[in-house]
VEXKOLDREN-308984 format. One line per field, with one value per residue (C-alpha): x, y, z. Coordinates in Angstrom, 1 decimal. Example, Ala and Ser with C-alpha at 12.3 -4.5 7.8 and 13.67 -1.06 7.14 Angstrom:
x	12.3  13.7
y	-4.5  -1.1
z	7.8  7.1
END
This chain:
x	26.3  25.5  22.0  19.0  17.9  15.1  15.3  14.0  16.4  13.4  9.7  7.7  6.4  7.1  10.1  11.5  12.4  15.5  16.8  20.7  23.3  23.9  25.2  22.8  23.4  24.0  20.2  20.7  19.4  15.7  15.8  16.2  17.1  15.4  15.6  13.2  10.9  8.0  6.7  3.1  2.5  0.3  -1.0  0.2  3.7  3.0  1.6  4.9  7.0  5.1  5.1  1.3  1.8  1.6  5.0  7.0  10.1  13.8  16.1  17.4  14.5  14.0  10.3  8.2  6.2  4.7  6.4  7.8  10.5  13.4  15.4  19.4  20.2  18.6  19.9  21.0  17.9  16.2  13.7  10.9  12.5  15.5  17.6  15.8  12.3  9.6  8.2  5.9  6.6  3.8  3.5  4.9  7.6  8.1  9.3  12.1  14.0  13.0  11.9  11.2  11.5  14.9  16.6  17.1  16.2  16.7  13.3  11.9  11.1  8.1  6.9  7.1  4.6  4.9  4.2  0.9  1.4  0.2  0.7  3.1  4.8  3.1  -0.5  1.5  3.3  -0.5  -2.2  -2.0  -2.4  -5.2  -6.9  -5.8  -6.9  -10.5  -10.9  -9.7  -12.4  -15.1  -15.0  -12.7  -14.2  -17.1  -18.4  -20.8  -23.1  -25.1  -27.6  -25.6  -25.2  -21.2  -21.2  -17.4  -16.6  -13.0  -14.2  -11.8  -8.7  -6.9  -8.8  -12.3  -12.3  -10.9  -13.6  -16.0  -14.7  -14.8  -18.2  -19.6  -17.5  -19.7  -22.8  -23.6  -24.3  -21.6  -22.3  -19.9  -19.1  -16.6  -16.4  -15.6  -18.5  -16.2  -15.2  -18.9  -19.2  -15.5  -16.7  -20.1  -18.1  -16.1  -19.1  -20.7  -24.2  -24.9  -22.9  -23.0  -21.6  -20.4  -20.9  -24.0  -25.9  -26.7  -25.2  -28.2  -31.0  -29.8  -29.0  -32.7  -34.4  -32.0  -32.3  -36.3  -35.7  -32.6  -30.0  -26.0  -24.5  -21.2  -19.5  -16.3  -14.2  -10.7  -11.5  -12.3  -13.2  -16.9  -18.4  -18.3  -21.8  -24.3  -22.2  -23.6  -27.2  -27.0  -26.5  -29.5  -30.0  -27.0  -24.8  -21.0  -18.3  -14.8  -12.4  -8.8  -7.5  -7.0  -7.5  -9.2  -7.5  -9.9  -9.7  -8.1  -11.1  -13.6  -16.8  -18.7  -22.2  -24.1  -27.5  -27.7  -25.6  -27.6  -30.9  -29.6  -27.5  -23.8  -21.0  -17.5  -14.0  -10.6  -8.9  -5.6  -4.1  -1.1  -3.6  -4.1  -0.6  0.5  -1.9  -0.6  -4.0  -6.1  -3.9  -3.8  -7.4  -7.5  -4.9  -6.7  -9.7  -7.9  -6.5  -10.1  -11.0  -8.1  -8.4  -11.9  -11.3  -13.7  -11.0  -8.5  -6.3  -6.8  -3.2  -4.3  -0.9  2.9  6.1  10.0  11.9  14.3  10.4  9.5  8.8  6.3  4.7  4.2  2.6  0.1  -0.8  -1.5  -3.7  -6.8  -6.7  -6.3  -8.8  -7.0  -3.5  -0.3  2.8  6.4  8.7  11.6  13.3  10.7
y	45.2  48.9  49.9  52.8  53.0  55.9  57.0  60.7  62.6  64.9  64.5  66.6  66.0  63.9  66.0  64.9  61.5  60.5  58.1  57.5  54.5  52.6  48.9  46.1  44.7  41.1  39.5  38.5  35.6  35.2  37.4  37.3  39.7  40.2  41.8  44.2  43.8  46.3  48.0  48.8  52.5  52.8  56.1  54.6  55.3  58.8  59.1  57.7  60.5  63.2  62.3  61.6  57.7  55.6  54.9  57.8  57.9  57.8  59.9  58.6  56.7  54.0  53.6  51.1  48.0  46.2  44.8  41.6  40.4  37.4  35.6  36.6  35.6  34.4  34.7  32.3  30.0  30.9  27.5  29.0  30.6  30.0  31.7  31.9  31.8  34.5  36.4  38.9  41.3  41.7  44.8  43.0  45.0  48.8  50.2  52.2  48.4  47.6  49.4  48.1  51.1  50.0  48.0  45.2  45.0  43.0  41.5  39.1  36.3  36.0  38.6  36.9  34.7  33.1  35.1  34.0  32.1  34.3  37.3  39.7  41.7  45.2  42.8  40.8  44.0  45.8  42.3  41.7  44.9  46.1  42.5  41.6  44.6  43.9  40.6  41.1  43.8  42.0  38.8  37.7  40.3  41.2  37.9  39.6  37.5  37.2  39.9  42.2  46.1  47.4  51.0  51.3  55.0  56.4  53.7  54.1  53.9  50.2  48.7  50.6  48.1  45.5  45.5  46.1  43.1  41.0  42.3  40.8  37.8  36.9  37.9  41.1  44.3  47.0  51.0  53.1  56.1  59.1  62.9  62.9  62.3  62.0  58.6  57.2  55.5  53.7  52.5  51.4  49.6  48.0  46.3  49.1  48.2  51.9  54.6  58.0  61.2  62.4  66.2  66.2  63.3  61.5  58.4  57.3  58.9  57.4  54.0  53.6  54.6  52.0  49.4  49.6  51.2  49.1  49.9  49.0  46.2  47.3  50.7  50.2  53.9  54.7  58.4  58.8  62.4  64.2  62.1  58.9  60.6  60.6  57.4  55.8  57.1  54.8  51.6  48.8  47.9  45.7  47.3  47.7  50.3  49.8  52.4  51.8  54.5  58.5  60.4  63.0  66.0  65.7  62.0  62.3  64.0  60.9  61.7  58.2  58.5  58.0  58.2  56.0  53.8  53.8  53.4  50.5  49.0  49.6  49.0  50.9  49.6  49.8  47.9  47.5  44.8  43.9  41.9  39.8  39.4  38.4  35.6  32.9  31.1  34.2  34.8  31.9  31.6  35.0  34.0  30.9  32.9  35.7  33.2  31.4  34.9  35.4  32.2  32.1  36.1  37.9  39.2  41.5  44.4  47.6  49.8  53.3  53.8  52.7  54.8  54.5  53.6  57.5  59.1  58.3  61.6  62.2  59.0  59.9  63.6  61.9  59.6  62.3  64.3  61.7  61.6  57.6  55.2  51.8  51.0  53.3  50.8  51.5  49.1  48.3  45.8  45.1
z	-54.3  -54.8  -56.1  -55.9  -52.8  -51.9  -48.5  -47.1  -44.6  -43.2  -43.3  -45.6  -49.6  -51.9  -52.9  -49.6  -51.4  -52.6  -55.1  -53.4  -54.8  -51.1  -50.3  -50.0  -47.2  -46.5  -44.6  -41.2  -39.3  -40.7  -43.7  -47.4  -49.8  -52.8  -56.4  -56.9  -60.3  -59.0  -55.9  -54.9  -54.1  -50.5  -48.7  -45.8  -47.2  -48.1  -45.0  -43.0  -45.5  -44.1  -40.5  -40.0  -40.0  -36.9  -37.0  -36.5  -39.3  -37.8  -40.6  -42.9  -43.8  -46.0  -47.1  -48.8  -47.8  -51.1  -53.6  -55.9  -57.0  -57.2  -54.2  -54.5  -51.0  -47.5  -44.0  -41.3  -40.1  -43.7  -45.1  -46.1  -49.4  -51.7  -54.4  -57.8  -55.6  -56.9  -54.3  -53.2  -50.0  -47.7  -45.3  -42.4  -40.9  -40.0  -42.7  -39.9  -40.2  -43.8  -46.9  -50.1  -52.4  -54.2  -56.4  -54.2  -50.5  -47.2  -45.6  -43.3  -45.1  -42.7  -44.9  -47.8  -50.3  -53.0  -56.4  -57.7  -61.4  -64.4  -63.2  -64.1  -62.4  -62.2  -60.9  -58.6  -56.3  -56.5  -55.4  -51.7  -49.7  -51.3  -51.2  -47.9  -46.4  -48.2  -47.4  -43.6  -43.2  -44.8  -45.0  -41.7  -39.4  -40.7  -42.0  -44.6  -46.4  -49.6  -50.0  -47.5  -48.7  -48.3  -48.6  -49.6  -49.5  -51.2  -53.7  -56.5  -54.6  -54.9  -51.1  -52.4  -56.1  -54.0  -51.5  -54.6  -56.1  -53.0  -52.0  -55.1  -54.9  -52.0  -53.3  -51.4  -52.8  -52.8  -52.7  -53.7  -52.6  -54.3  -53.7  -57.6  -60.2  -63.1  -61.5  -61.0  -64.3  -63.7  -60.3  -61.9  -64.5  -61.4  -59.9  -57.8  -57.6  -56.7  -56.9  -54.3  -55.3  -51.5  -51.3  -53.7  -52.6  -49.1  -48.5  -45.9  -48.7  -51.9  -50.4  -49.1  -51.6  -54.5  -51.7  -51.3  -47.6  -46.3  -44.7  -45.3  -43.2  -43.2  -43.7  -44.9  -44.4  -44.5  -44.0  -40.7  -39.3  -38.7  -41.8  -39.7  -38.6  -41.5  -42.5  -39.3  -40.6  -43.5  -41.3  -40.7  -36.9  -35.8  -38.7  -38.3  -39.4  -39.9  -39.5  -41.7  -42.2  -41.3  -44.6  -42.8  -41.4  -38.2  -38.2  -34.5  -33.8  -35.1  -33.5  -31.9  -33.5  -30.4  -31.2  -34.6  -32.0  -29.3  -31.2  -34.1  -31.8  -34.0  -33.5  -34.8  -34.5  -35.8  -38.7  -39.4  -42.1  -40.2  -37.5  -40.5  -41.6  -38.4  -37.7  -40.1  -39.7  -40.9  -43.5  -44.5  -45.2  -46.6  -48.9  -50.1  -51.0  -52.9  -54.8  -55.6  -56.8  -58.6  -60.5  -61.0  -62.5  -59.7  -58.4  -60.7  -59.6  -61.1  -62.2  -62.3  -63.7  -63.7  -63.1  -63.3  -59.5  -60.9  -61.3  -57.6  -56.7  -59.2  -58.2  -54.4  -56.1  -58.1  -55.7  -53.0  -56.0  -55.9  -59.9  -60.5  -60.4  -58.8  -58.2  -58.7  -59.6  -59.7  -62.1  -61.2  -63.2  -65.7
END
């Protein structure tokens, strides 16, 4: 069956992508193909399009990792899923063997999970990475705890509110941090229990003197670059930071604070999601709790905004221009 496809033949901008009328394949052994109703928009997909993602992009290049939609068809070996089965796609596979921004696309059906009830279909493709990626950085490896401080910086994209969310979920106290003090009253709005203007205030300085003195627990940073060193400053002794992503143009040149290291005895490491997704036990459990969130209504995606599958272009500009507060959502098939 022929349908919309958005694949990029070189790397570059968004105006790299484009919306071409290919062949669905039929799924192999172990896959599925499913019907597109709505894709979740990632940086790590914008990053991928320009060639600064860990995976290096093969031209022609499919792209896309999120999403929901309907069964059509499933491959040899296939019990997990059937035809008629709503789904949601979790960012499981390179996106150089699958990609997900299309009318209908082939997938491991490892990657998929069932679509939670009650929620349509715009909530349901902006649910898991954003959550996922939360919950794996603070509550599977981080194991926070009531009372702990977060410090969340790039707080109003769709992992910051999630981890705001979660953060309160479990009782500790999230910080918020934005380089953009027009968002500040949205992210207090979200949860924040204090919100840091980057750029005008200091993280370390405002945090102790909100917190009576105390330090954060957990830094929770997908910039990366020479700010991991007056992030380190606002740690308490035995205080971790997690590194998940590269927005940074120095972020390959991520300084190790050594003195706030040496002296409070922290620790920094690396994140990624896809150790999560790839442990069906962890998952599992991470799974079970966004759900109790969901369910119990601590836990709610934010859509910044939605666009059109033929408006993709636009959609990759604005979510490169910082300008949304939450989730960016492409629809599909309604």
């Amino acid at each position: 069956m022929t349908g919309r496809v958005v694949r990029f033949h070189e790397t570059g901008g968004p105006e790299v992508l484009r919306i071409e009328r290919l062949d669905t394949p039929a799924p192999g052994p172990g896959e599925v193909t499913v019907r597109i109703a709505a894709i979740g928009l990632n940086r790590a997909e914008a990053a991928f399009r320009a060639g600064r993602y860990l995976e290096v992009p093969r031209p022609p290049a499919r792209i896309g990792c999120e999403a929901c939609g309907i069964v059509e068809e499933i491959g040899d070996g296939v019990c997990s899923v059937a035809p008629g089965d709503a789904v949601c796609v979790l960012p499981a596979f390179p996106m150089n063997d699958f990609g997900v921004y299309a009318d209908r696309a082939v997938v491991p059906a490892a990657a998929l999970i069932p679509w939670p009830p009650g929620l349509s279909a715009s909530y349901a493709a902006a649910l898991w990475m954003a959550y996922l990626t939360a919950w794996g950085a603070l509550v599977d490896v981080a194991a926070i705890a009531p009372g702990d401080i977060v410090v969340i910086t790039a707080a109003s994209s769709s992992v910051g509110l999630a981890a705001i969310q979660t953060a309160n979920l479990i009782g500790a106290l999230p910080v918020a941090v934005t380089r953009d003090p027009d968002k500040a009253e949205a992210l207090r709005a979200a949860g924040a229990a204090l919100v840091v203007v980057s750029g005008e205030q200091d993280v370390a300085t405002e945090l102790r003197r909100h917190f009576g003195g105390r330090g954060a627990r957990l830094v929770f940073d997908p910039i990366a670059g020479p700010g991991v060193q007056a992030l380190a400053e606002a740690l308490d002794a035995g205080g971790q930071m997690i590194l998940y992503g590269n927005l940074s143009e120095a972020a390959e040149r991520t300084p190790f604070p050594f003195f706030p290291a040496v002296r409070l005895g922290l620790a920094l490491r690396g994140y990624l999601v896809f150790d999560l997704i790839r442990d069906p036990v962890r998952l599992e459990r991470a799974r079970s709790g966004i759900l109790f969130g969901l369910n119990a209504g601590s836990l709610r995606p934010t859509i910044a905004r939605t666009f059109d599958l033929d408006d993709i272009v636009e959609a990759h500009r604005y979510l490169e221009s910082n300008q949304q507060v939450g989730k960016l959502v492409v629809s599909v098939t309604g």
